[in-house]
C-alpha positions in Angstrom: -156.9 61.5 47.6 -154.2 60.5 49.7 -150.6 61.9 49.3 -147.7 60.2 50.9 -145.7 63.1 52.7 -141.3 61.6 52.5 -138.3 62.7 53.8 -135.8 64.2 50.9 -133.3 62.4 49.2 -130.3 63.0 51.1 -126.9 62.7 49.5 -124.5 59.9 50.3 -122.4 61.7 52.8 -125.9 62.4 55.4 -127.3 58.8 56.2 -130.0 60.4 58.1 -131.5 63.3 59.5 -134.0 64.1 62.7 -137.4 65.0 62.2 -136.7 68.7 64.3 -140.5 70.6 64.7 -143.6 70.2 63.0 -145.6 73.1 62.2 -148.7 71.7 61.3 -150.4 69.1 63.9 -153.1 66.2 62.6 -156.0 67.2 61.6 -155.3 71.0 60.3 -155.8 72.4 56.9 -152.7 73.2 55.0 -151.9 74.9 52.2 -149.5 74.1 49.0 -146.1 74.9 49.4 -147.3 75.9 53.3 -144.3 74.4 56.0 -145.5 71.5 57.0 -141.8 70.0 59.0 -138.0 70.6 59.4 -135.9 68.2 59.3 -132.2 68.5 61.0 -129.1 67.0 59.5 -125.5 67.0 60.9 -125.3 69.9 58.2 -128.3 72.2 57.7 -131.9 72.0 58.1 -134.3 71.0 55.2 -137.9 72.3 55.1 -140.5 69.9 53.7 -143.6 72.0 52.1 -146.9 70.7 51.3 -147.3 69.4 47.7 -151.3 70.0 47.7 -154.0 71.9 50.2 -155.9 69.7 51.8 -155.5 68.2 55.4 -152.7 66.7 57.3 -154.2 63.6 57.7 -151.5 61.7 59.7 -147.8 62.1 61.3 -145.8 58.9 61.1 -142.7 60.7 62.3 -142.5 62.5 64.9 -140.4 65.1 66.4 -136.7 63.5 67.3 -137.3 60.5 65.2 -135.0 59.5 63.0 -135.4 59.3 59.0 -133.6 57.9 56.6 -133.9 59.4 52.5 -137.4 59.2 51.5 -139.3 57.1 54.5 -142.7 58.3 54.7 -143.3 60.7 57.0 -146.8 62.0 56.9 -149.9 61.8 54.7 -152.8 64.3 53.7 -156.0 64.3 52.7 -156.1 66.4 49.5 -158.6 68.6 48.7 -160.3 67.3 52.4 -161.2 70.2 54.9 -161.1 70.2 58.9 -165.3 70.6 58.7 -165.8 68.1 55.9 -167.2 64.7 56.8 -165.0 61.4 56.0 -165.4 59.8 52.9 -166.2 55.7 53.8 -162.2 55.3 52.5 -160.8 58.2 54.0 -158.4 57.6 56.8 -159.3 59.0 60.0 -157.5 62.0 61.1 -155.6 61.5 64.2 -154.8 65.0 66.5 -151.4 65.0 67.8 -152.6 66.5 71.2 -156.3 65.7 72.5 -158.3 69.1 74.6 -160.3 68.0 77.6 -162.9 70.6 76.2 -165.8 67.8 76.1 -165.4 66.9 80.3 -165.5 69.1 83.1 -162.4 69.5 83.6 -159.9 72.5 82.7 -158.1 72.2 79.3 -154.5 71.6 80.2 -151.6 71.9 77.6 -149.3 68.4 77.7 -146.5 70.3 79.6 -149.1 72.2 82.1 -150.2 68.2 82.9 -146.9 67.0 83.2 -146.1 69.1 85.6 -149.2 69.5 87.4 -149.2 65.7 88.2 -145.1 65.9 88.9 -146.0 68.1 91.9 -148.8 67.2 93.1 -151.3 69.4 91.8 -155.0 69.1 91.6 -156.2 70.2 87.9 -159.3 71.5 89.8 -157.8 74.1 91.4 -156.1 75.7 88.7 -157.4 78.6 86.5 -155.7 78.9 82.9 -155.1 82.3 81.3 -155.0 81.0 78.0 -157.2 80.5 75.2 -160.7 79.6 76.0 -159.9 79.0 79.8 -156.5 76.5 78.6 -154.3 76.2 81.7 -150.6 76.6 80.1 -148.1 75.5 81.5 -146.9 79.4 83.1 -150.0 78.6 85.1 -148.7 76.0 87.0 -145.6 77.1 87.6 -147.2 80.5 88.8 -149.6 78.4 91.2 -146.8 76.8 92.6 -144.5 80.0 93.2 -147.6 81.1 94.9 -147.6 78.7 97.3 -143.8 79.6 98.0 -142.8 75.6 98.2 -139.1 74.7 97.5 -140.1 72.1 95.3 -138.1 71.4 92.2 -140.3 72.0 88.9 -139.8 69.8 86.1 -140.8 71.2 82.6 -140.4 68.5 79.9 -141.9 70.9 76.8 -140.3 70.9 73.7 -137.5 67.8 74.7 -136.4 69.9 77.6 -136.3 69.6 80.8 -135.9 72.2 83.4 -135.7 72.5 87.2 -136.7 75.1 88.9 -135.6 75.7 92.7 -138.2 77.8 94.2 -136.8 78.7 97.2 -133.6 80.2 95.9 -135.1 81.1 92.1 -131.8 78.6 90.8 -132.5 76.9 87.4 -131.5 74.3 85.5 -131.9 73.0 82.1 -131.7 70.2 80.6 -131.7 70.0 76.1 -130.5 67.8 73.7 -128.0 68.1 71.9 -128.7 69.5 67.8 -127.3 67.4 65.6 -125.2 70.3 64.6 -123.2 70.3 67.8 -123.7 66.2 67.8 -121.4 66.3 64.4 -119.0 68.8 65.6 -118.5 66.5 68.5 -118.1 63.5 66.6 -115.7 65.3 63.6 -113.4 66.5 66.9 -113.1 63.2 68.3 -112.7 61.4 64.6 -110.0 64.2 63.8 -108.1 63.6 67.0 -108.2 59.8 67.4 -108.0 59.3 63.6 -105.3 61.5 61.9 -102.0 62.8 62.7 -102.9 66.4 63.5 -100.2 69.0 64.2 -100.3 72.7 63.5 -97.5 75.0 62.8 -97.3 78.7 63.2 -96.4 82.1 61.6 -97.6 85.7 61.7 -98.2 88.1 58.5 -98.1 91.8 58.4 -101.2 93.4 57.1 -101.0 96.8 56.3 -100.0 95.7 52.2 -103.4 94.3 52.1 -105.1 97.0 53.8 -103.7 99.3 51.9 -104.6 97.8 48.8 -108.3 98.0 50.1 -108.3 101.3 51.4 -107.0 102.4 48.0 -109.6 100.2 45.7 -112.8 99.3 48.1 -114.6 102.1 47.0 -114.3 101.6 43.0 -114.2 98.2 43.6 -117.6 98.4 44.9 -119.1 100.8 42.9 -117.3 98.7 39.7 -118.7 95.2 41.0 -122.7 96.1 42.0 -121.8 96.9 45.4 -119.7 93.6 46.1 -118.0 94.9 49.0 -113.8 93.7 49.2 -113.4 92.3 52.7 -110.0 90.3 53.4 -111.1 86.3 53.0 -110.7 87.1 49.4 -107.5 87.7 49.7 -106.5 84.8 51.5 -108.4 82.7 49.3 -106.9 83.4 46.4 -103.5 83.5 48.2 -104.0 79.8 49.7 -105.2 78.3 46.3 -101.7 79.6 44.8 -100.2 77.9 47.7 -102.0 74.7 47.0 -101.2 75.1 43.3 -97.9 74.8 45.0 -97.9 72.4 47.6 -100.8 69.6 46.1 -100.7 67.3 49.3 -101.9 70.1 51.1 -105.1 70.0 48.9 -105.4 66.3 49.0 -107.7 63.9 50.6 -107.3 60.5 52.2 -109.5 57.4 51.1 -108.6 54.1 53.4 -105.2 53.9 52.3 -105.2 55.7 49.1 -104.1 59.6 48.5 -106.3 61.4 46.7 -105.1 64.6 44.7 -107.4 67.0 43.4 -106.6 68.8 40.0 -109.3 71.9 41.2 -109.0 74.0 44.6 -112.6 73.8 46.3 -112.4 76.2 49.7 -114.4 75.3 52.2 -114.9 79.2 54.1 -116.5 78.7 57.5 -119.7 81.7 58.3 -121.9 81.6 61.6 -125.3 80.8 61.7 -127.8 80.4 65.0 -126.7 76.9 64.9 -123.3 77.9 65.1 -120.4 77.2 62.5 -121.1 76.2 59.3 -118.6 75.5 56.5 -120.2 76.0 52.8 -117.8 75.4 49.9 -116.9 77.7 47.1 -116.5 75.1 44.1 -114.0 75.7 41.7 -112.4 78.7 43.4 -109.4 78.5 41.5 -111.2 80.1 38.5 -113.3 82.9 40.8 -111.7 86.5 40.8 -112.0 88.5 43.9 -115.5 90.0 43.6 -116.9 86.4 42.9 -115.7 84.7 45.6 -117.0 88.0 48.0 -120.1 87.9 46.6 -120.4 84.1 46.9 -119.3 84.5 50.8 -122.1 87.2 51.4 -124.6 85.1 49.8 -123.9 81.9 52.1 -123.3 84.5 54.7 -127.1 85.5 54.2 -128.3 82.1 53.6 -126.4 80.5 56.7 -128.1 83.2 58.9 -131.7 82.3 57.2 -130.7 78.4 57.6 -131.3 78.3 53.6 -127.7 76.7 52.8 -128.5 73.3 51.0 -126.6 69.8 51.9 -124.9 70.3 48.2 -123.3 73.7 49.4 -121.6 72.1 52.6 -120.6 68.8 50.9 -117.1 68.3 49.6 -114.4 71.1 49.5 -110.1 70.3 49.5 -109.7 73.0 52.1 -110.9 74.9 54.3 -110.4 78.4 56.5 -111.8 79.1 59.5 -111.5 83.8 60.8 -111.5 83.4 64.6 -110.6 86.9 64.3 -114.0 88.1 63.4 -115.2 86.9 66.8 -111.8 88.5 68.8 -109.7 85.4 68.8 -106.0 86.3 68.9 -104.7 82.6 68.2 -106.1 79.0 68.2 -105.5 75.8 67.0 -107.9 74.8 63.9 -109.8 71.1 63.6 -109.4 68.9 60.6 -112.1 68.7 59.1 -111.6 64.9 57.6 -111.0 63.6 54.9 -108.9 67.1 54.3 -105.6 66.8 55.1 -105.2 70.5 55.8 -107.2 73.5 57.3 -105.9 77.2 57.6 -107.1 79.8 60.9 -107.2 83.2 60.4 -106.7 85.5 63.5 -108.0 89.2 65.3 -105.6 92.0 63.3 -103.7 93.6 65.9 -101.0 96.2 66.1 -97.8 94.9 67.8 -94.4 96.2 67.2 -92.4 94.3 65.3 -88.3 94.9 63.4 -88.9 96.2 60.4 -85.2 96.8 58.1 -83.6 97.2 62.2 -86.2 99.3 63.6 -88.9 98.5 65.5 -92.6 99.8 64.3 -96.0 99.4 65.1 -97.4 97.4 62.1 -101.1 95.6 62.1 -100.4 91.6 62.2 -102.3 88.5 62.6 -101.3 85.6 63.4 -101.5 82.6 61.0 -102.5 78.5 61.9 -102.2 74.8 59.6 -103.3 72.7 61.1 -102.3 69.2 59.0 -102.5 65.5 59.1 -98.5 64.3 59.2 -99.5 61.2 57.7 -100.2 63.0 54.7 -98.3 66.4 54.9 -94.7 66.8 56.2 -93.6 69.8 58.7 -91.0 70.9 55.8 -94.1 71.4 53.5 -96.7 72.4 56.0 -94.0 75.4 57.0 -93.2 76.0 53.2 -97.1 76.3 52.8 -98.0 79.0 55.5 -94.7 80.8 54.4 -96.1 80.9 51.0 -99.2 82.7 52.2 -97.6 85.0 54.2 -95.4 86.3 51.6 -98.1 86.4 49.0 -100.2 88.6 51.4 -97.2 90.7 52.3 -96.9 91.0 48.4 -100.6 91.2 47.4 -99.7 91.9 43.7 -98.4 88.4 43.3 -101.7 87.0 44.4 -102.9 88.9 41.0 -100.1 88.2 38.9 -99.8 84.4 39.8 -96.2 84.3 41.0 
C-alpha cells in the first residue's frame, strides 16, 4: 500500500518551510516513527517521521525545495522490503544517487565526480579508500595535493561550495544561508525601514537582587524540585508590572490599528546551534518566579536539542534579549515586529558609582528599550525603563505588586 509522505500543517504566520536533509534515500527500508526528513522554517526545524515500515518508495522534494503546509513530499511502500520483488502496481523505486558498481569503473560518490571532472581528473587513476573500493571525495582532493598543482578545488557537497588554493593551503567557502539567519535578516531590515525605532538608556544597580538570591537560591531550590533562581525571573516579573503600567509598551500594530493586549506574553530570547531563538512564555503575568525558571530551562533544553515547536515561538507582546550572558556590556536591541517594544539586558559589572555622596563600587548593568515612536513616546519609553530599574533596585515591590 502506498502512503503519501506531507509536509506539516504550518501555522499562519510560516508560509513555508525548506526541505533541509533527508535521512533516508529512495529505495531503503524504514521504520515507523524512524526520521525520515527535516524540514527548516524561519523559526525552528520540524522532523517528519515515518507513519508505517516499509520502503521509501519515492522523494518528490528534495533537499532546498521549497514546501508549502501539507504538499506531498514523499511516498512509501508499506509493508514492501528492499529484496522483495514489485507487485505489477507497485511504483518503482527510484535511488537518489546511482553506484557505478555494475561497469568497470571505480564507484565515485557525486561530490568525488564533481570534482574529479572540475579538474581534470581521469576516474581511472584514482583509488577510493571507502566502502567496497568507493572513491570519496577526500580521495580526490588527496590525489590532487599529491600532485602539488595550484589548482583551485571546488567541492559542491551538501549545497556548499569550497575552494581550495593548493599552493598556499588558503580556503574558501561558500554556504547558503539557513533560513534562520534569512529571517533575522529580513526582521532587521523590516524593523529598520518599517518602524520608528529609537532606544533609550539607563543603568540599575544589582546587588538588591543578588542579595535576595544569595539569601533564598538554596531553599528556593531545594523548595521548588531543584528550579534553580537565575535573574530573567526577576526582570520578567519586573517588566510585566511595568507593562501593567505602561499598556502601549505591550501593544502591537495591525496596518493602522493599535492593538492592546489585556495579558503580558514575554517573548525570552535562548541560543541554540542555529543561533538566537525567541520562545514565548504565555501568560506570564500569572507565572511566579519558579515557573517562569523552570519554563526558561525547559526551552533552554529544547532550543539546544532543536525540539522547540512553531506554537512556542509564535506570538508574544514583548520580548528580552541578555547580551550579558555572552559578555556584551551594551547594545542596541531589534524590534521584533509587530511589538512595539523590546528590553536588552547587559554583562553585570562593578563600576563605581555615588551612592548617598560617596562613591562605591556597586555591581550594575546597563539597561536598553528599544521602541517604535509611532506607537510609544520618549516620555513613556523613559517612564518604562525607570520603572524597571526601581522595581529591581526594590525587588520586594516586584512581589508585593507596587
Amino acid at each position: 500500500m502506498t502512503i503519501e509522505i506531507k509536509a506539516p500543517t504550518l501555522p499562519e504566520s510560516v508560509p513555508d518551510g525548506t526541505i533541509a536533509t533527508w535521512h533516508k534515500k529512495a529505495g531503503e527500508a524504514v521504520k515507523r516513527d524512524e526520521l525520515l526528513v527535516d524540514i527548516e522554517t524561519d523559526k525552528v526545524v520540524i522532523e517528519v517521521v515515518s507513519p508505517a515500515d516499509g520502503v521509501l518508495a519515492q522523494i518528490i522534494k528534495k533537499s532546498g525545495d521549497t514546501i508549502v503546509s501539507n504538499e506531498l513530499i514523499a511516498t512509501i511502500e508499506a509493508g514492501a522490503s528492499t529484496s522483495a520483488g514489485k507487485s505489477p502496481g507497485e511504483k518503482e523505486i527510484e535511488p537518489v544517487a546511482i553506484d557505478n558498481a555494475a561497469t568497470d569503473e571505480p564507484m565515485l560518490s557525486p561530490a568525488a565526480k564533481k570534482i574529479a571532472e572540475e579538474n581534470g581528473i581521469s576516474i581511472d587513476s584514482l583509488k577510493g579508500s571507502g566502502k567496497n573500493g568507493r572513491v570519496t571525495k577526500e580521495d580526490v582532493l588527496e590525489f590532487v595535493n599529491k600532485a602539488k598543482s595550484p589548482v583551485a578545488v571546488a567541492d559542491m557537497s551538501n549545497d556548499a561550495a569550497k575552494r581550495v588554493d593548493m599552493s598556499s593551503g588558503r580556503v574558501e567557502e561558500r554556504v547558503p544561508m539557513s533560513r534562520l539567519r534569512a529571517k533575522v535578516a529580513e526582521r532587521l531590515l523590516q524593523a529598520s525601514q518599517s518602524t520608528a525605532m529609537l532606544t533609550t538608556f539607563n543603568e540599575v544597580d544589582m546587588a538588591p537582587v543578588m542579595a535576595m538570591r544569595n539569601k533564598y537560591k538554596d531553599m528556593f531550590e531545594k523548595t521548588h524540585d531543584g528550579v534553580r533562581l537565575g535573574f530573567m525571573s526577576f526582570f520578567v516579573r519586573a517588566s510585566i508590572e511595568a507593562l501593567k503600567r505602561f499598556p502601549a509598551v505591550n501593544a502591537s500594530i495591525d496596518g493602522n490599528d493599535i492593538v492592546y493586549h489585556g495579558y503580558q506574553d514575554i517573548g525570552v530570547a535562548v541560543s541554540s546551534p542555529r543561533g538566537l531563538v525567541v520562545p514565548v512564555l504565555r501568560n506570564a503575568d500569572h507565572m511566579g518566579l519558579a515557573q517562569i525558571e523552570a519554563q526558561i530551562r525547559e526551552y533552554g533544553l529544547k532550543a539546544q536539542d532543536g525540539k522547540l515547536s512553531i506554537d512556542e515561538m509564535s506570538g508574544g507582546t514583548f520580548t528580552i534579549s541578555n547580551g550579558g550572558v555572552f559578555g556584551s556590556l551594551l547594545s542596541t536591541p531589534i524590534l521584533n515586529p509587530p511589538q512595539t517594544a523590546i528590553l536588552g539586558m547587559h554583562k553585570i559589572q562593578d563600576r563605581p558609582v555615588a551612592v548617598d555622596g560617596e562613591v562605591k563600587i556597586r555591581p550594575m548593568m546597563y539597561l536598553a528599550l528599544s521602541y517604535d515612536h509611532r506607537m510609544i513616546d520618549g516620555k513613556e519609553a523613559v517612564q518604562f525603563l525607570v520603572t524597571i530599574k526601581e522595581l529591581l533596585e526594590d525587588p520586594a515591590r516586584i512581589l508585593l505588586e507596587i
